[in-house]
MDAnalysis code that builds the backbone (N, CA, C; Angstrom):
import MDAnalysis as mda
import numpy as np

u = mda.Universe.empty(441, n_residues=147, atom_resindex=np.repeat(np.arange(147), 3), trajectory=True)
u.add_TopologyAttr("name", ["N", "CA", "C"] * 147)
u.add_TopologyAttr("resid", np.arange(1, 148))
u.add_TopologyAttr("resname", ["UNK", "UNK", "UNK", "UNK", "UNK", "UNK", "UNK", "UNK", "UNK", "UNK", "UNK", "UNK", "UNK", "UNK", "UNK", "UNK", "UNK", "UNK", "UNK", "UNK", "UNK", "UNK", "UNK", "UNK", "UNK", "UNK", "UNK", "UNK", "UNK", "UNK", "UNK", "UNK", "UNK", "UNK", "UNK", "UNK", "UNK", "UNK", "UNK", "UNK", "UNK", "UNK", "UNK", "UNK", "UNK", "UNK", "UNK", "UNK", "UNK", "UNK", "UNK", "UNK", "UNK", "UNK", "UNK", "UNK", "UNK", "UNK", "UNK", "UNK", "UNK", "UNK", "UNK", "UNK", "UNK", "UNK", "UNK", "UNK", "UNK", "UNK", "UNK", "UNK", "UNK", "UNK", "UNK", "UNK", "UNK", "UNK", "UNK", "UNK", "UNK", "UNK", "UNK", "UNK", "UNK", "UNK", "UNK", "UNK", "UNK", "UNK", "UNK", "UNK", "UNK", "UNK", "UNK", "UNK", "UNK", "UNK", "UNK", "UNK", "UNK", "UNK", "UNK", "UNK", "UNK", "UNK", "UNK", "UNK", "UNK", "UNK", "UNK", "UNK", "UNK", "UNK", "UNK", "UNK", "UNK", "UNK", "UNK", "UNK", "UNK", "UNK", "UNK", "UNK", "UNK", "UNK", "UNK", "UNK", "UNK", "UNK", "UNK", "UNK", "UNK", "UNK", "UNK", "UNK", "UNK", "UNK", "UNK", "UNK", "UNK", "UNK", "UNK", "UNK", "UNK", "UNK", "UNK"])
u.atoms.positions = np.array([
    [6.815, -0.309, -19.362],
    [8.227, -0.170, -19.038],
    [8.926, -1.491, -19.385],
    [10.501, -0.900, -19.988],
    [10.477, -2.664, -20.422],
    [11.349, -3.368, -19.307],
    [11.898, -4.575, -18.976],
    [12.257, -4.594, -18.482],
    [13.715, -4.746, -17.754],
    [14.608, -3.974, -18.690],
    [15.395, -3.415, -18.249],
    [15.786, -2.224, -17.694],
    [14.210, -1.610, -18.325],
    [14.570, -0.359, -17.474],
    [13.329, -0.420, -16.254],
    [12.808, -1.131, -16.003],
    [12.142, -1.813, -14.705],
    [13.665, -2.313, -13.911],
    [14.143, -3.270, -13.875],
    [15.519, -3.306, -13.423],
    [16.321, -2.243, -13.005],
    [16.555, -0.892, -13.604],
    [17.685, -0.163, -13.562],
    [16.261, 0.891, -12.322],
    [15.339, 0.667, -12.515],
    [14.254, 2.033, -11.881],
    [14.442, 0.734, -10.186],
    [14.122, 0.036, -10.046],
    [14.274, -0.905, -9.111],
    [15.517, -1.215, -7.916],
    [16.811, -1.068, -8.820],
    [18.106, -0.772, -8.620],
    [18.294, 0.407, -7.896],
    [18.126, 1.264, -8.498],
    [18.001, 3.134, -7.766],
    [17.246, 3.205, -6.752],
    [15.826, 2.552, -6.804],
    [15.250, 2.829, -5.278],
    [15.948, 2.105, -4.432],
    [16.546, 0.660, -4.864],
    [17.018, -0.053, -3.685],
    [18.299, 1.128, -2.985],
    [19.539, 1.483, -3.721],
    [20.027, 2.048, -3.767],
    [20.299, 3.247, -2.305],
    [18.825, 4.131, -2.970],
    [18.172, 5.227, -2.411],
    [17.980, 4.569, -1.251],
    [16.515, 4.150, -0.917],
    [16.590, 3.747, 0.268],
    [17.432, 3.306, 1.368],
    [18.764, 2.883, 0.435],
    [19.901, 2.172, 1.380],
    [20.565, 3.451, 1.915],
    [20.679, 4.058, 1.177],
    [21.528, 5.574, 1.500],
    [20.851, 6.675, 2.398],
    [19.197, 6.354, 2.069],
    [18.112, 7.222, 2.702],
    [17.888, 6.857, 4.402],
    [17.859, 5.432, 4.477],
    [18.064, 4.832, 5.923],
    [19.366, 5.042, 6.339],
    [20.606, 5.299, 5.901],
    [21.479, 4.168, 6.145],
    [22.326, 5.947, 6.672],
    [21.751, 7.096, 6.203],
    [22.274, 8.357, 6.897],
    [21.376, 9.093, 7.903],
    [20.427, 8.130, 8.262],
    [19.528, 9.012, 8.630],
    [18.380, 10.320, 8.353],
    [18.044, 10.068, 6.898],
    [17.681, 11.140, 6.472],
    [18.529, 12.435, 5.712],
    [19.749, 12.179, 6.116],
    [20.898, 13.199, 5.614],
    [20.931, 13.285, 4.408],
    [21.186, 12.160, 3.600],
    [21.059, 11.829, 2.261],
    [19.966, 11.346, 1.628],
    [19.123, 11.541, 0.658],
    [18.218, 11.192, -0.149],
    [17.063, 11.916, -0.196],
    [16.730, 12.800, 0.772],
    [15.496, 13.776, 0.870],
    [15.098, 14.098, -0.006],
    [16.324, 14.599, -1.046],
    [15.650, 15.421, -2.430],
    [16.588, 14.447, -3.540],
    [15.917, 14.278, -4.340],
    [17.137, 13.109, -5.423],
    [16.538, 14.165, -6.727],
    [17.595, 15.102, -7.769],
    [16.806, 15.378, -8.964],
    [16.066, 14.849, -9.729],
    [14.870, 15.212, -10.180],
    [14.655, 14.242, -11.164],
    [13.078, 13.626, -10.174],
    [13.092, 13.055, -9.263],
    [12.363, 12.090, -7.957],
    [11.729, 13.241, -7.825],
    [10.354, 12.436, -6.972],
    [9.687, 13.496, -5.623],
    [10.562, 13.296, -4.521],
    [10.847, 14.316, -3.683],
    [10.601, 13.967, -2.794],
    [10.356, 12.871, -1.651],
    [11.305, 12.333, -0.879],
    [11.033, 11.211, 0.092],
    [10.996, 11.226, 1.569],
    [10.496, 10.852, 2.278],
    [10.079, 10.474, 3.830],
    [10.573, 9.332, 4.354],
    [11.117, 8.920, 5.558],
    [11.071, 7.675, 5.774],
    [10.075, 7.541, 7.013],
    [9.608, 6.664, 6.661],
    [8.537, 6.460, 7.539],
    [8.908, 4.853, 8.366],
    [8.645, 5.446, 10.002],
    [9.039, 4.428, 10.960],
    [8.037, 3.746, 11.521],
    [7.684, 2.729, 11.395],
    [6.257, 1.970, 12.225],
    [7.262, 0.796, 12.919],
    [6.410, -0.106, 13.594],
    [6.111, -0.982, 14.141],
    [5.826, -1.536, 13.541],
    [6.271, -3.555, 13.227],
    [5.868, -4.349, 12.781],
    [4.109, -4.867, 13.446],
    [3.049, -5.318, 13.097],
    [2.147, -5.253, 13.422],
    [2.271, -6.838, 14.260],
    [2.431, -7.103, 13.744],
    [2.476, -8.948, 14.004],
    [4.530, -9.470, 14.231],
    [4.926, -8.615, 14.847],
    [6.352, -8.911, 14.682],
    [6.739, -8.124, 16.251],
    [6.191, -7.080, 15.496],
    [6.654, -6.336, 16.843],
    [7.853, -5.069, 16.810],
    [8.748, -5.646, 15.416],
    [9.775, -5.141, 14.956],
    [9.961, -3.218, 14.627],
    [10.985, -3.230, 14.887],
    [10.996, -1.497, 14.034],
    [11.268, -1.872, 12.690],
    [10.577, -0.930, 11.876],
    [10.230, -0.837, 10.583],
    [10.239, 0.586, 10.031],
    [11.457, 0.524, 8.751],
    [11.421, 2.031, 8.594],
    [11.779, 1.736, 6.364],
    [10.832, 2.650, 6.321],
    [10.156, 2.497, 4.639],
    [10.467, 3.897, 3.889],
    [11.196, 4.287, 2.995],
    [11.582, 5.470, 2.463],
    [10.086, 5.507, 1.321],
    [9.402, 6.678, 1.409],
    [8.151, 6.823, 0.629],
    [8.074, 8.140, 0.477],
    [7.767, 8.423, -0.918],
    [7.241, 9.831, -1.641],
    [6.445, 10.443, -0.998],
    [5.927, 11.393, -1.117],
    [5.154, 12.420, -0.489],
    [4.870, 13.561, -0.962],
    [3.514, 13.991, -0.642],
    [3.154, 15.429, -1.108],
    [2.654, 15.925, 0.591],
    [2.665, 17.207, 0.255],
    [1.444, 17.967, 1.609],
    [0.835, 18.618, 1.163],
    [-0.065, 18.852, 2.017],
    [-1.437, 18.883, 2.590],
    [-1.240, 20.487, 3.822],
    [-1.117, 21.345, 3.880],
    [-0.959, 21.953, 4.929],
    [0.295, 21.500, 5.290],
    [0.131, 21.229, 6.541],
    [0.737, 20.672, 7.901],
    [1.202, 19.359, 7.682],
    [0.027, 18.750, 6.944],
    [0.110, 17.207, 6.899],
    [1.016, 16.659, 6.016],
    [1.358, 15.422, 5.858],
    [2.507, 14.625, 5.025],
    [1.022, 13.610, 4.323],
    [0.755, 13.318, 3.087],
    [0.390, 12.568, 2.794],
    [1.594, 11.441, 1.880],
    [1.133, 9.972, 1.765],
    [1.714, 8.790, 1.336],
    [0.854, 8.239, 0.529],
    [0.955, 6.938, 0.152],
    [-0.065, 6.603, -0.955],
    [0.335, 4.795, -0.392],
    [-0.517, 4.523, -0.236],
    [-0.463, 2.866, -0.115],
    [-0.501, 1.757, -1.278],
    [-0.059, 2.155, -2.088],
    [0.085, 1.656, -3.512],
    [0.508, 0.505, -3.659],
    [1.452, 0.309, -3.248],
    [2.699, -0.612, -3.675],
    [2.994, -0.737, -5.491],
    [2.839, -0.060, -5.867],
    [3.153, -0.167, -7.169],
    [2.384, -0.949, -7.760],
    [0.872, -0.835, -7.222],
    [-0.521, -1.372, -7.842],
    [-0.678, -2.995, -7.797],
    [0.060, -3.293, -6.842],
    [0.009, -4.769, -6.177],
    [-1.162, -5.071, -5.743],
    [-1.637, -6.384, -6.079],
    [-3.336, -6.588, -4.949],
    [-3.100, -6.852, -3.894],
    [-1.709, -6.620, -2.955],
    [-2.099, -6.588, -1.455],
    [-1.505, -5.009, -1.229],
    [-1.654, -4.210, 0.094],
    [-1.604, -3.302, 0.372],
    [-0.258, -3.508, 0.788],
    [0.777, -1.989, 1.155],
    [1.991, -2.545, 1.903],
    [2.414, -3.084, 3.053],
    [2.824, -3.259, 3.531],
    [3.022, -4.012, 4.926],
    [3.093, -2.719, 5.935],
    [3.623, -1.606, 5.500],
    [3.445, -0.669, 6.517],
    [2.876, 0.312, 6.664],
    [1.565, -0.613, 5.748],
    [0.329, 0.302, 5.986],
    [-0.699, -0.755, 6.757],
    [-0.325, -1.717, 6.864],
    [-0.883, -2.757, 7.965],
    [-0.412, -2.826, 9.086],
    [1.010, -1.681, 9.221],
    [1.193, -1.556, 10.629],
    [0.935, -0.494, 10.932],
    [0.939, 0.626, 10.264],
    [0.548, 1.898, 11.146],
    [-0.979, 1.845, 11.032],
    [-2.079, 0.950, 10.701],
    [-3.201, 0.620, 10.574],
    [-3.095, 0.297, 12.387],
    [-2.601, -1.086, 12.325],
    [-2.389, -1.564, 13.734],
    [-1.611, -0.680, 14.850],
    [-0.914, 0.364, 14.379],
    [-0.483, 1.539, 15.720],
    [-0.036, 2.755, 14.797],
    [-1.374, 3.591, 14.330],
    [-1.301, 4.771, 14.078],
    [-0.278, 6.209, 14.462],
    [0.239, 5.745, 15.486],
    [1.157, 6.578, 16.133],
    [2.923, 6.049, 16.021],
    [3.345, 6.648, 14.747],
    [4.266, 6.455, 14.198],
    [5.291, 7.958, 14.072],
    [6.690, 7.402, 13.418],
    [7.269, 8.686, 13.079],
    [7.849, 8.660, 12.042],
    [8.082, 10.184, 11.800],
    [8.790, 10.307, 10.295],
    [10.016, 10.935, 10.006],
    [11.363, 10.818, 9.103],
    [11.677, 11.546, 8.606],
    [11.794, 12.458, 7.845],
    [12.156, 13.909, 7.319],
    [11.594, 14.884, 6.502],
    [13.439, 15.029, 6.351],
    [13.765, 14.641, 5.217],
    [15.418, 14.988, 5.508],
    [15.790, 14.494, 6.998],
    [17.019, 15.202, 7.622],
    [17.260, 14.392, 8.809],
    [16.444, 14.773, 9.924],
    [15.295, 15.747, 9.625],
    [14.385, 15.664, 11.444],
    [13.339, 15.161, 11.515],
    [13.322, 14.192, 12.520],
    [12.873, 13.108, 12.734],
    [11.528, 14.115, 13.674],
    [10.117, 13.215, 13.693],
    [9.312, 13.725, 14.664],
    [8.206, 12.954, 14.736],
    [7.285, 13.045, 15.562],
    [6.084, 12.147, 15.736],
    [4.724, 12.700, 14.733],
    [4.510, 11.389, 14.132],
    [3.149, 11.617, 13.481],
    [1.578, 10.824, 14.244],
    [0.638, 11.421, 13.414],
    [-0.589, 10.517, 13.846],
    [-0.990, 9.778, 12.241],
    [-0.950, 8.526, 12.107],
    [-1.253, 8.269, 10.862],
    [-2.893, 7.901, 10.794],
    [-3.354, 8.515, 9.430],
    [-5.349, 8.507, 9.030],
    [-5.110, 7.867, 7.858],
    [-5.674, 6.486, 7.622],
    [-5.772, 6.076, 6.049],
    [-7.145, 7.391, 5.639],
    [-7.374, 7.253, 4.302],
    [-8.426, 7.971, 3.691],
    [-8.302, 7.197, 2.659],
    [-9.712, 6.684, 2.412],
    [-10.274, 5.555, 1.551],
    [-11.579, 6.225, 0.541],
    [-11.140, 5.526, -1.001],
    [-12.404, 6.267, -1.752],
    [-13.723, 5.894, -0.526],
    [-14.686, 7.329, -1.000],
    [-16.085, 6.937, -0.079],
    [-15.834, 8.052, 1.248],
    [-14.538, 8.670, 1.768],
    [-14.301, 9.584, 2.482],
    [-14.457, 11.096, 1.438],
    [-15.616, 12.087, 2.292],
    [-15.659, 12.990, 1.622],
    [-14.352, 13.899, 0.787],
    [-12.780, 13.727, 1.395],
    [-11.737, 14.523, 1.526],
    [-10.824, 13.636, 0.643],
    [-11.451, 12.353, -0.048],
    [-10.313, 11.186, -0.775],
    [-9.712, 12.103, -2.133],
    [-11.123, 12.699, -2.738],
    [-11.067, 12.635, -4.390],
    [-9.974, 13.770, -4.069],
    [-10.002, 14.770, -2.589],
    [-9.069, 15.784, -3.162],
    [-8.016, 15.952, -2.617],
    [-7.592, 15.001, -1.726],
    [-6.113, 14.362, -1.162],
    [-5.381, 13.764, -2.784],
    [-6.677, 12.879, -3.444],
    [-5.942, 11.725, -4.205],
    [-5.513, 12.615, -5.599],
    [-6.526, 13.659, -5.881],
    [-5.510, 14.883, -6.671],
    [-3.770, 15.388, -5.925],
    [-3.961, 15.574, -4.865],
    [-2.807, 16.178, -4.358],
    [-1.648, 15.060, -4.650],
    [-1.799, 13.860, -4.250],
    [-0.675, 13.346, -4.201],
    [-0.475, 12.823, -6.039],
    [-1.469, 12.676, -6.788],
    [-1.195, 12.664, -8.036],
    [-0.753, 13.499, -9.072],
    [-0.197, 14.939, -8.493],
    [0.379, 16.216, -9.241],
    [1.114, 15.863, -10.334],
    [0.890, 16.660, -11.152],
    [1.625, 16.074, -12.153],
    [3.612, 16.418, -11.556],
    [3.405, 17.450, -11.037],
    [4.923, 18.001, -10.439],
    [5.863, 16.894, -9.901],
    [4.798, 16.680, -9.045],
    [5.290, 15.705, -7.939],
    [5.661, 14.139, -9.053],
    [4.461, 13.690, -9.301],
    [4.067, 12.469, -8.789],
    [3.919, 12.108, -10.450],
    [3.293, 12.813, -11.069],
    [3.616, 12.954, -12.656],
    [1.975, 11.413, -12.736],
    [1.433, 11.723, -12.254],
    [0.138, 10.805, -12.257],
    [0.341, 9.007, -12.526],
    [1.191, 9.154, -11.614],
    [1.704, 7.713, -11.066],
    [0.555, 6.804, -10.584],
    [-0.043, 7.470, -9.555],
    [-0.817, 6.628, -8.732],
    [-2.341, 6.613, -9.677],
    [-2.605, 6.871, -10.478],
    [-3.610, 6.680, -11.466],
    [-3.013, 5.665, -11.889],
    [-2.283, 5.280, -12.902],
    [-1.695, 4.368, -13.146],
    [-1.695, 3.279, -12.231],
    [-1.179, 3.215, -11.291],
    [-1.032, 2.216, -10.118],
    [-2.305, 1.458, -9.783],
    [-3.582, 2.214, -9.473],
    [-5.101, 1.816, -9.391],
    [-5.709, 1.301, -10.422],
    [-5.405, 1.327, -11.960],
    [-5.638, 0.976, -12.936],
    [-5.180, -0.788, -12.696],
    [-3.965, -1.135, -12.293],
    [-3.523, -2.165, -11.966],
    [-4.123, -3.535, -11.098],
    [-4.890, -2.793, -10.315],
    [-5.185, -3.577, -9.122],
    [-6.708, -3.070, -8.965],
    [-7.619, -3.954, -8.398],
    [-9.164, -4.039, -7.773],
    [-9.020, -2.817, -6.419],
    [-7.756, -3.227, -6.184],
    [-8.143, -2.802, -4.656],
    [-8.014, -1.404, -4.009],
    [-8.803, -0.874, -3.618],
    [-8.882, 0.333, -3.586],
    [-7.617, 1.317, -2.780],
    [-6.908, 2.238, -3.731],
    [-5.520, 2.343, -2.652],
    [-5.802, 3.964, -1.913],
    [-5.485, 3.282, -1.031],
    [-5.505, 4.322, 0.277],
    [-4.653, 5.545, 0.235],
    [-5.122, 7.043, 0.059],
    [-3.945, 8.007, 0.470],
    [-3.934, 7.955, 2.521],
    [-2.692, 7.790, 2.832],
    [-1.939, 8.075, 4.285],
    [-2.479, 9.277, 4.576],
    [-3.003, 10.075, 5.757],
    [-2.309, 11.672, 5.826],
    [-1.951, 11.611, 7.283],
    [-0.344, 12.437, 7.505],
    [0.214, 11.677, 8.362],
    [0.359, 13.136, 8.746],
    [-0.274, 13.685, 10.555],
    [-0.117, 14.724, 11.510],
    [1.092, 14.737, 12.158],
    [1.347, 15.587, 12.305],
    [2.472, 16.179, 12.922],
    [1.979, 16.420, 14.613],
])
């Protein structure tokens, strides 16, 4: 990607997210074009703080899965080091808000290889997060987040 259009893709999420927090879920749920987004509310781990992160998503059933990617960074995201540290978080789905239980699933879990298909659809996700792991050593975690 070059990088102006790294810039202009960067711009839009900031954007999004601002509009995605900033209505409560009202606005940004579905953007054409995008998957799909969640905002997801944790707890700062080491802060203490509320913390709320607009993130893609596929399901699973019932479940909401996420992807701990960061856009194939070698550290994990920060709010996957907090719902690590208090699993019991909540989410937005558009504007209704509700309580989740958050499960990392790590390669080496019998259920990874076929979560980590799901959230890599080509529909969805257009095999992003392949890409993303290619980037980085570190092994990225799919979320699956209970209702």
């Amino acid at each position: 990607m070059s990088s102006l259009t790294e810039k202009a893709v960067f711009t839009f999420l900031r954007v999004h997210n601002a509009i995605y927090q900033g209505t409560n879920g009202w606005i940004g749920h579905r953007v054409p074009g995008a998957p799909d987004a969640l905002l997801l509310h944790t707890i700062g781990a080491k802060t203490g703080q509320a913390r709320t992160t607009s993130l893609s998503y596929a399901r699973d059933g019932d479940d909401y899965l996420v992807v701990a990617s960061k856009a194939g960074d070698p550290k994990a995201p920060g709010w996957y080091h907090n719902l690590k540290a208090n699993p019991s978080v909540e989410i937005n789905v558009g504007p209704k808000r509700f309580a989740v239980t958050a499960q990392p699933v790590v390669p080496g879990d019998p259920d990874y290889p076929r979560l980590w298909e799901v959230v890599n659809d080509m529909k969805n996700n257009k095999n992003r997060y392949i890409g993303y792991q290619k980037m980085t050593s570190r092994p990225i975690p799919v979320v699956r987040l209970t209702p």
